[in-house]
C-alpha positions as CSV (number, residue, x, y, z in Angstrom):
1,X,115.8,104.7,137.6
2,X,117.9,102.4,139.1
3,X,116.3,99.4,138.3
4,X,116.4,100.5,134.4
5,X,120.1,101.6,134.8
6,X,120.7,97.8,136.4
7,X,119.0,95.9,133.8
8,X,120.7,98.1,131.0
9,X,124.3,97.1,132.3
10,X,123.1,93.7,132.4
11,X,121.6,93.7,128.4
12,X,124.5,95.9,127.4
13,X,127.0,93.1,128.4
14,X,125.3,89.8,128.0
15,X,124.7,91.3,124.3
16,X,128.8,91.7,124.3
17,X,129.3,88.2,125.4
18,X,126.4,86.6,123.5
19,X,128.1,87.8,120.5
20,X,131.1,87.5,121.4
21,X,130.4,83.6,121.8
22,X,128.5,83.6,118.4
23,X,130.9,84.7,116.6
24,X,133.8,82.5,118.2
25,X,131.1,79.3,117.7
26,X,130.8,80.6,113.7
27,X,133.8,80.8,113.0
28,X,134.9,77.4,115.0
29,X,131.8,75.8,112.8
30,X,133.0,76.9,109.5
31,X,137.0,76.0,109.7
32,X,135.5,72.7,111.2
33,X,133.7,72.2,108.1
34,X,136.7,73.6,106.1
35,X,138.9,70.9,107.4
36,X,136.7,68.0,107.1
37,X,135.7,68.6,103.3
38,X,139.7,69.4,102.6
39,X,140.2,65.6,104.4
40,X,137.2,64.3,102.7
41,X,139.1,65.7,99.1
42,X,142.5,64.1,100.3
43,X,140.7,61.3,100.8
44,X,139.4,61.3,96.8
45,X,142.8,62.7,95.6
46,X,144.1,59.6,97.2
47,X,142.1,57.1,96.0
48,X,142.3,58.9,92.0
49,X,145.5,58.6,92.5
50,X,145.7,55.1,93.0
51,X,143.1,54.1,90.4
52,X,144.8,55.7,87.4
53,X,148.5,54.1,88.8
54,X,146.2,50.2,88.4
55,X,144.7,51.6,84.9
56,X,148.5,52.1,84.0
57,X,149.6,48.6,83.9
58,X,151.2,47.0,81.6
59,X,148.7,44.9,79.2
60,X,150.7,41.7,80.0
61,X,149.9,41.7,83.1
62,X,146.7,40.6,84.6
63,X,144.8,44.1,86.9
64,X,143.7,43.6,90.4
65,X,139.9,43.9,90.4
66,X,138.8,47.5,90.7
67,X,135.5,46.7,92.6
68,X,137.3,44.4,95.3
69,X,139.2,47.4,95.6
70,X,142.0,44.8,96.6
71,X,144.8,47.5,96.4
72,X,148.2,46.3,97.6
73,X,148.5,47.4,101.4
74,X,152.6,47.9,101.3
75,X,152.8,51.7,103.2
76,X,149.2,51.8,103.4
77,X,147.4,53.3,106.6
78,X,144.8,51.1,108.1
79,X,142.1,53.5,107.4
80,X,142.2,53.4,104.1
81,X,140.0,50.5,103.7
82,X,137.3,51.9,105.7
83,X,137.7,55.2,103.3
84,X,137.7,52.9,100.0
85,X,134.4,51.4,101.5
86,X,132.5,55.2,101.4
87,X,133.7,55.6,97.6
88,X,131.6,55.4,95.0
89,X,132.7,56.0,91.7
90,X,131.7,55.8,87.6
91,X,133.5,56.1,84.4
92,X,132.8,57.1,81.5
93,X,134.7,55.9,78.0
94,X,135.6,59.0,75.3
95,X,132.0,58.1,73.9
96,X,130.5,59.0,77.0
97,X,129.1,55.8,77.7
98,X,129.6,53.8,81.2
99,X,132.4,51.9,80.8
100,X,132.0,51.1,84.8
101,X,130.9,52.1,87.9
102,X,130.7,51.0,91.6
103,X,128.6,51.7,94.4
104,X,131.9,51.0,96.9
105,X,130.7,49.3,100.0
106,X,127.5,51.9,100.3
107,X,124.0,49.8,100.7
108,X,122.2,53.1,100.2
109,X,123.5,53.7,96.9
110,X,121.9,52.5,93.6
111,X,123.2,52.5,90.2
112,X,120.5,55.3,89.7
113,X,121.4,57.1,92.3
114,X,124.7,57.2,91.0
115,X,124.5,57.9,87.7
116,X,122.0,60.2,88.6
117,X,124.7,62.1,90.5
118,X,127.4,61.4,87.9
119,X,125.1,62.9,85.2
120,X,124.3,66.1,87.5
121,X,128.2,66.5,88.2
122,X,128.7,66.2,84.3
123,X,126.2,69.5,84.0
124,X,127.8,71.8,86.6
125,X,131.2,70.8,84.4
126,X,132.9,71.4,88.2
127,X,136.2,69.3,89.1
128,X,135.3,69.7,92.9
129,X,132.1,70.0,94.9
130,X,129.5,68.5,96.6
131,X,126.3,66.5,95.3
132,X,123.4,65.3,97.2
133,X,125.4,65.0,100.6
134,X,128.5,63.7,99.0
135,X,132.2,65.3,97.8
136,X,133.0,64.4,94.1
137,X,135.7,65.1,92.2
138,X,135.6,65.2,88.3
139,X,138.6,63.8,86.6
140,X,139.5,63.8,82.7
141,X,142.2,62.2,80.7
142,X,142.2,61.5,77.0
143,X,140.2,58.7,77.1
144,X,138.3,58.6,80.3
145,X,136.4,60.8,82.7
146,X,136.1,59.4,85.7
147,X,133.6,60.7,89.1
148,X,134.2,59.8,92.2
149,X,132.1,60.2,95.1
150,X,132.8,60.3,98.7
151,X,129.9,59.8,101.7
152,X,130.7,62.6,104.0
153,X,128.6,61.7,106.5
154,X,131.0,60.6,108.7
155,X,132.6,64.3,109.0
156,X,129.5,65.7,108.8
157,X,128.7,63.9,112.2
158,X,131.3,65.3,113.5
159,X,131.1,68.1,112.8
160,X,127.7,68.8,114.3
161,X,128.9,67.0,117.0
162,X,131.4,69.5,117.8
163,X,128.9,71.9,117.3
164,X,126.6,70.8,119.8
165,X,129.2,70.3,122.5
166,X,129.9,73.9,121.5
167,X,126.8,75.3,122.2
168,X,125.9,73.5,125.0
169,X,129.3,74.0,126.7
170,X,128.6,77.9,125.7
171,X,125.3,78.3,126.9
172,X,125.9,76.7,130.4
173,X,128.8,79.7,130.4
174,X,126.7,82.3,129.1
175,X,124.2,81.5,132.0
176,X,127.2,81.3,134.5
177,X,127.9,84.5,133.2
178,X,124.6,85.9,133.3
179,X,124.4,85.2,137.4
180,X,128.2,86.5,138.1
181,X,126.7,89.6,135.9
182,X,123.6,90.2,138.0
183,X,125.6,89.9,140.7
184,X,127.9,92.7,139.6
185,X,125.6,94.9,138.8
186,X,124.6,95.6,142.3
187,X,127.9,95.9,143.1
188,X,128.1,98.7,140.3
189,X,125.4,100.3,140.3
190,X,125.7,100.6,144.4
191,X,127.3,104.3,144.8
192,X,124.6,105.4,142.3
193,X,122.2,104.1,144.6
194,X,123.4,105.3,147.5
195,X,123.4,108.7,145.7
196,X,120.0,108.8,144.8
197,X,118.7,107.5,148.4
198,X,120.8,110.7,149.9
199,X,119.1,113.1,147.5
200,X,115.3,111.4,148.0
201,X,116.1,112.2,151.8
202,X,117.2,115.4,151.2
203,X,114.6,116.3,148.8
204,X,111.8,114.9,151.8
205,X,114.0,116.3,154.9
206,X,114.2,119.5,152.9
207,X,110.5,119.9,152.6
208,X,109.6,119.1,155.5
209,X,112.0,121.5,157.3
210,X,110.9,124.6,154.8
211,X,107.3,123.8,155.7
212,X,107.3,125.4,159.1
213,X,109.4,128.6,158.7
214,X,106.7,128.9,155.3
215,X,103.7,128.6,157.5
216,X,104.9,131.5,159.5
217,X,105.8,133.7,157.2
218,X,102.4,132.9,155.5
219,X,100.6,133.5,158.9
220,X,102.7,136.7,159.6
221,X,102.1,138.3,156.3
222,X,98.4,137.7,156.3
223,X,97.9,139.2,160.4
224,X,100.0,142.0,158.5
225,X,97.7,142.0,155.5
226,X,94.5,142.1,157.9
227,X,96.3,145.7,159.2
228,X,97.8,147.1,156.3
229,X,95.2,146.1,153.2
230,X,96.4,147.0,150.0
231,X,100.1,146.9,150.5
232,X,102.0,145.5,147.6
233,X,105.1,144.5,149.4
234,X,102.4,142.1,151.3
235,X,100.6,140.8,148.5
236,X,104.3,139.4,147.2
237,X,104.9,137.6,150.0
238,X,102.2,136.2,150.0
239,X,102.1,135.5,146.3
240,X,105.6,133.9,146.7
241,X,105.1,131.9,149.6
242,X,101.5,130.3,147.6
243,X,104.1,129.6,144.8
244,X,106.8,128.0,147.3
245,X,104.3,126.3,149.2
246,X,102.9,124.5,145.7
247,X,106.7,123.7,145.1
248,X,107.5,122.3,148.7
249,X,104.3,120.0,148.1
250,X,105.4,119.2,144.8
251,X,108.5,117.7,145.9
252,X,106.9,116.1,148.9
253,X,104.6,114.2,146.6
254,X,107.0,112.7,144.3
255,X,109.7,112.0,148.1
256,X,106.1,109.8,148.6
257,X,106.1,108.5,145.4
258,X,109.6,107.7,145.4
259,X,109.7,105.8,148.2
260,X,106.9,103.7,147.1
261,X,104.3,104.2,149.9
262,X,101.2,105.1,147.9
263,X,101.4,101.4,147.2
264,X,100.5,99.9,150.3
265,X,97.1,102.2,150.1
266,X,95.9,100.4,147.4
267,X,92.6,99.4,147.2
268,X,89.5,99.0,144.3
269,X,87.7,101.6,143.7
270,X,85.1,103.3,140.9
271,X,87.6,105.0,138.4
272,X,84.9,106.3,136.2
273,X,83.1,108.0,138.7
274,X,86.7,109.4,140.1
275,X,87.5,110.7,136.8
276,X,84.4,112.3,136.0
277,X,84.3,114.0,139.3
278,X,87.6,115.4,138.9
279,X,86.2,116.9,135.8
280,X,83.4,118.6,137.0
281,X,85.9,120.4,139.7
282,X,86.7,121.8,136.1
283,X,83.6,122.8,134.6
284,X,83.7,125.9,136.1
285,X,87.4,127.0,134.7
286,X,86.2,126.1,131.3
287,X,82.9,128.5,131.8
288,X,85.6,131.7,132.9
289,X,87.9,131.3,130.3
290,X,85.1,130.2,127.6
291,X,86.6,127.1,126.5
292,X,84.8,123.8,125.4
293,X,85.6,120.9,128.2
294,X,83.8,117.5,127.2
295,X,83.8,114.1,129.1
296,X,83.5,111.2,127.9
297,X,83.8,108.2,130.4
298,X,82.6,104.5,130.6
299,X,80.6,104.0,133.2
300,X,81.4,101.3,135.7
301,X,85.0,101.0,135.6
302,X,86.7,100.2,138.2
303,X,90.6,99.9,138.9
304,X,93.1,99.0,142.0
305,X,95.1,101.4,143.4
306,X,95.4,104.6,145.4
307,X,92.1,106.8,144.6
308,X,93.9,109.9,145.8
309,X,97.0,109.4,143.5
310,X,94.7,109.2,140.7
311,X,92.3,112.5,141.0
312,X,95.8,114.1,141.4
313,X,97.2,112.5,138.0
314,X,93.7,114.0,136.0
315,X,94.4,116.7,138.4
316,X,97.7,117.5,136.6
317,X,96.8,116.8,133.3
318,X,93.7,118.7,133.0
319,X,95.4,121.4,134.4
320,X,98.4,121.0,132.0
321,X,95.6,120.6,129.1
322,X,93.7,124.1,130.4
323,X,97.3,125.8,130.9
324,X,98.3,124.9,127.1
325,X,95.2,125.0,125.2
326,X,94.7,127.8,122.7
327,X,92.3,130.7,123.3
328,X,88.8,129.4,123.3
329,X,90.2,126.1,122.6
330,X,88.7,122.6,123.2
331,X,89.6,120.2,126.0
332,X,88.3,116.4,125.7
333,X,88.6,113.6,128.6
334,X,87.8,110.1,127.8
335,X,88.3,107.1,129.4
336,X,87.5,103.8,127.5
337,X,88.1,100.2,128.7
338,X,90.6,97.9,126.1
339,X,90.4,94.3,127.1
340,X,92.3,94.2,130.5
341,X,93.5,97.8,130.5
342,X,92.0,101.5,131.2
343,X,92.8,103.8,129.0
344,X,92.9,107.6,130.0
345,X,93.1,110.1,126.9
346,X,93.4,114.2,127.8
347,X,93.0,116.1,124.5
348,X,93.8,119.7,124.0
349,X,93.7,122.5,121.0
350,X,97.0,124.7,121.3
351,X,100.6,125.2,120.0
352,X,101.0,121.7,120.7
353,X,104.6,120.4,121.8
354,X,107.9,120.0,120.1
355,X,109.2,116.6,119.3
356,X,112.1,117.4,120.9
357,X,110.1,118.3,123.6
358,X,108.0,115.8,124.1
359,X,111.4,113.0,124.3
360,X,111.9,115.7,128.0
361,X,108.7,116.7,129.3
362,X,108.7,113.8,132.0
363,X,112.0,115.0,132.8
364,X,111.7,117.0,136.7
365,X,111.7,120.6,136.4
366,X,112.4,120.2,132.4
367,X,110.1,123.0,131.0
368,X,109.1,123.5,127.2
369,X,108.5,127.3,127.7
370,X,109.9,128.4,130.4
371,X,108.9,132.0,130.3
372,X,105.3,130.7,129.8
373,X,106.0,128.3,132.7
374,X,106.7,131.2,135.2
375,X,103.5,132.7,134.2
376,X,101.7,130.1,134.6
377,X,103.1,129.2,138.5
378,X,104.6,126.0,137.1
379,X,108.4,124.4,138.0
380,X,108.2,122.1,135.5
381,X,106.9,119.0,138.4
382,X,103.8,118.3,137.5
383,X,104.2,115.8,134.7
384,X,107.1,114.3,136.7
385,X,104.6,113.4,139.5
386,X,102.0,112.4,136.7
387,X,104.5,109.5,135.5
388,X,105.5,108.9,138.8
389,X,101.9,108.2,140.0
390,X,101.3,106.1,136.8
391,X,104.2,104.2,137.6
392,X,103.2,103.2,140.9
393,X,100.5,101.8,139.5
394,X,102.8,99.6,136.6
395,X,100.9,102.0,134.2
396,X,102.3,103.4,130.8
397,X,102.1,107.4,130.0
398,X,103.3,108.7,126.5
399,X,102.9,112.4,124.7
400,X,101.6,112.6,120.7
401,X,101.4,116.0,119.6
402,X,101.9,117.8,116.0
403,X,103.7,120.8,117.7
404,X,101.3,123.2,115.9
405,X,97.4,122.3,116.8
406,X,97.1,119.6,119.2
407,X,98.3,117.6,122.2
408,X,97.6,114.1,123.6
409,X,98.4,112.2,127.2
410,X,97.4,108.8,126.7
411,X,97.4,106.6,130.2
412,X,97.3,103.0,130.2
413,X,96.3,101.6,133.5
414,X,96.1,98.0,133.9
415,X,92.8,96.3,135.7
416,X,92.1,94.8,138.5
């Protein structure tokens, strides 16, 4: 219980922080990108700007050559040559036909590449976007239209750049954090551990010291029994102290199985012949009560673990399955082998159990019925024990049941 309470403080808040971080690197990515294809439209603006201001002059005078580019450098940053170098553009005359183009200083880019591009920006009839990897931006006056294109490779670079950094720089932190948070969880989860070692003591101390005062009242009530036959007010001590003993043992067994001591016993042993033995001590219940027991086991499987632990675990579910079932009903064992894994499958006819019921019955002294329970001699401990024996052996036990004709305990056991 510990361990499960641990490891979910430990998912609960990595899953805070891993999103946490996810979100801070998506947002980061995206106004990244936001910024760089803003600059990467300045950058087009800019040079539009400056090519319509050269198409402007006067007819007297002779233009500076639009594919040198040689624009006059008067209040001109230094970087603008290096951006007029990753411009491509083409224009088109009011017939639509190329009056020029240029591939800027881009050895990648053809003339039908771009007026591939140019004819694809045309269709989407969009002043701004991106084409093929590149920004364009559509622009129309009464006689020309005119595309420009800008390689945006450079910020793209960047920008994955930053995004690597980002996530590597994040991921070293998140397993930082990870250690400081396994660390921490000790440290919370401490008192809880302490509490539950204090009431495993108790629970064992306590048993232990109501074993002997049971034994004599046991002993004393049966010498009295030997004189005095027949007496009622005998026959309910006695009664009551079989019922107190079962529930002193009870709670030994799962101190034992609490503390993990079972495990050192472990051994390999013959699990078909175990389980069919255990059975048979049952043959005879199903003859007085007239109800149908079958067994249907795999011979010559084996398993590693404590032989002991698991006669009580078919123990308790047989008995569980007899307890429940309906009048004449039918009780079915099998054990099968699945690759690696034993499989142990008790199968009664009854009532069945409650969904709701079945998300508690592993639960210690949780009872379905309790009325029924009382009857019965149960304290709602013997499927506790079950799970914690199947546990021990890093096993898996689950419930099915319609809650009106049947129920199901299905064991995986893993192999030696």
């Amino acid at each position: 219980m510990i361990k499960k309470l641990q490891h979910r403080f430990i998912f609960i808040t990595m899953s805070c922080i891993s999103f946490i971080f996810a979100l801070i690197l998506l947002v980061l990515n995206i106004s990244v990108n936001y910024s760089a294809r803003q600059q990467g439209f300045g950058i087009l603006y800019q040079y539009e700007q400056r090519m319509q201001s050269h198409q402007k002059t006067p007819q007297n005078q002779q233009p500076p050559s639009i594919k040198d580019a040689d624009f006059p450098r008067i209040n001109k940053p230094d970087n603008h040559w290096f951006n007029d170098m990753r411009i491509s553009y083409v224009i088109y005359d009011s017939d639509g036909n190329i009056e020029e183009l240029s591939a800027g200083g881009n050895p990648e880019m053809t003339v039908e590449t771009l007026t591939t591009m140019a004819e694809s920006v045309l269709a989407k009839a969009r002043n701004t976007g991106s084409q093929s990897g590149y920004l364009y931006l559509l622009s129309n006056d009464a006689n020309r239209t005119s595309i420009y294109f800008l390689d945006y490779s450079p910020e793209k670079d960047m920008s994955m750049r930053l995004f690597t950094l980002c996530l590597w720089v994040g991921l070293a932190g998140i397993i930082f954090i990870l250690i400081l948070v396994i660390f921490l969880s000790r440290l919370v989860t401490m008192p809880v551990r302490l509490a539950f070692e204090k009431q495993k003591q108790f629970v064992a101390d306590a048993s232990h010291e109501l074993k002997t005062p049971l034994t004599i009242i046991t002993a004393n009530a049966e010498v009295l029994e030997s004189s005095l036959s027949g007496n009622k007010w005998l026959g309910n001590i006695l009664e009551q102290s079989g019922r107190m003993k079962k529930l002193i043992n009870n709670l030994l067994d799962l101190a034992r199985l609490d503390s993990g001591s079972q495990s050192q016993d472990f051994a390999n042993f013959d699990l078909s012949r175990t389980v069919k033995n255990v059975c048979l001590s049952f043959e005879s219940l199903a003859y007085e009560y007239r109800k149908t027991l079958l067994i249907e086991v795999d011979p010559a499987l084996t398993l590693h673990g404590n032989e002991s632990a698991i006669k009580q675990l078919v123990t308790i579910l047989l008995d569980n399955a007899f307890k429940y079932s309906d009048e004449k009903g039918t009780i079915c064992v099998r054990l099968s082998s699945h690759g690696e894994k034993r499989e142990l499958l008790v199968h009664n006819t009854g009532l069945g159990i409650s969904a709701e019921d079945q998300k508690r019955i592993f639960e210690r002294f949780y009872r379905s019925d309790a009325s029924r329970s009382r009857e019965s001699g149960g304290y709602g401990l013997g499927l506790s024990i079950a799970e914690a024996i199947v546990k021990t052996h890093k096993g898996h036990i689950c419930v099915k049941s319609d809650g009106q004709t049947y129920t199901d305990f299905f064991v995986t056991l893993p192999s030696p």
